[in-house]
C-alpha positions in Angstrom: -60.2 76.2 344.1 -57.3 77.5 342.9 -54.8 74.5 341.7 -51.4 74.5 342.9 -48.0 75.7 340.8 -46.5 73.4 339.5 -42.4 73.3 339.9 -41.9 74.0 336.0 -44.2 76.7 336.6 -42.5 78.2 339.7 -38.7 77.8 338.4 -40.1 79.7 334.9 -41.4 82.5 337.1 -38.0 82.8 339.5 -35.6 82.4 335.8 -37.7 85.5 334.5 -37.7 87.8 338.0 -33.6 87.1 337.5 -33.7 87.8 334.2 -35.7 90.9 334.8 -33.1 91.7 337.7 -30.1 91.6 335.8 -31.3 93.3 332.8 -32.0 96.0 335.1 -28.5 96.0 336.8 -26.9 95.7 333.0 -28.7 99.2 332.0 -27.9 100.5 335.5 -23.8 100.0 334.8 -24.5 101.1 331.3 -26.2 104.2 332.3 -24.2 105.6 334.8 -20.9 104.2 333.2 -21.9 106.3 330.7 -23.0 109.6 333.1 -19.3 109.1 334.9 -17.8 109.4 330.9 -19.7 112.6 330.3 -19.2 114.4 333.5 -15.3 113.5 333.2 -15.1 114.6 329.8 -17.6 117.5 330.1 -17.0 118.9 333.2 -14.0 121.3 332.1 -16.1 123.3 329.8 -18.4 124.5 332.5 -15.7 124.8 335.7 -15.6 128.8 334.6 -19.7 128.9 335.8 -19.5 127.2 339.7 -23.1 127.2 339.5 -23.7 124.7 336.3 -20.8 122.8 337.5 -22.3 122.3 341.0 -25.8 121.5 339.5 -24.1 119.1 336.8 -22.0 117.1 339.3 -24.7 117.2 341.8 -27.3 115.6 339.0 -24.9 113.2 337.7 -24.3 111.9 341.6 -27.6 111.7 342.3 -29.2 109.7 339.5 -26.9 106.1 340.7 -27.8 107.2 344.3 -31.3 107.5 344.0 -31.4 104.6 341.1 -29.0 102.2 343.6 -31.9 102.5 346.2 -34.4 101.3 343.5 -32.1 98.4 342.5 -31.1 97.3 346.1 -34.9 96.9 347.0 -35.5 95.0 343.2 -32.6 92.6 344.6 -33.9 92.4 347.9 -37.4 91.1 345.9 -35.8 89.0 343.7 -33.3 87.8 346.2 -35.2 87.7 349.4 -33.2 85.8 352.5 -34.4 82.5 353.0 -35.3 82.9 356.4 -38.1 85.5 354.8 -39.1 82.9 352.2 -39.6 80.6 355.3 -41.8 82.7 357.3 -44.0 83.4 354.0 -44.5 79.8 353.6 -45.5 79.2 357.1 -47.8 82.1 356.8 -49.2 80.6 353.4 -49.9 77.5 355.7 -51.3 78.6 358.6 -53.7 80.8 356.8 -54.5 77.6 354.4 -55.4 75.2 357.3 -57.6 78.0 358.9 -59.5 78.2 355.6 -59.8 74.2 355.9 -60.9 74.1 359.5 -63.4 77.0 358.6 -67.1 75.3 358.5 -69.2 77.1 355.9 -72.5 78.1 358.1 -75.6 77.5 356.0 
């Protein structure tokens, strides 16, 4: 039987999902912080070739769009509503007393 988590155990767990969550936010603002600074600087050189400009500014809006989709469904993980954490408890429950109330057939 598996033995229950303790609340050290459980609070050490939900510090390092936060800590994993805001580490990734932190390289997210660096990162595209740092796209924005490139494309404003950069984007002169190449406004001769429409092309190359179109594919640049296109690349450099898509990464934070495709890469804020990723981080909005880590948040939603790490920061789940708590009428969700609710309904998994009650689910963890129900499905805990049917194991109890199952009789083992010999």
């Amino acid at each position: 039987m598996e033995k229950m988590e303790t609340s050290m155990e459980s609070a050490k767990k939900r510090v390092a999902k936060l800590k994993k969550f805001y580490s990734h936010l932190s390289i997210y603002i660096i990162i595209n912080l740092i796209l924005l600074g490139i494309k404003a600087y950069f984007l002169g050189y190449f406004a001769q070739n429409t092309d190359l400009s179109n594919w640049i500014s296109w690349n450099m809006i898509s990464t934070p769009i495709i890469w804020g989709i990723f981080l909005v469904i880590h948040a939603t993980k790490v920061f789940s509503h708590p009428m969700v954490r609710k309904w998994e408890e009650r689910q963890i429950q129900k499905y805990i007393e049917r194991e109890k109330n199952d009789i083992p057939k010999f």
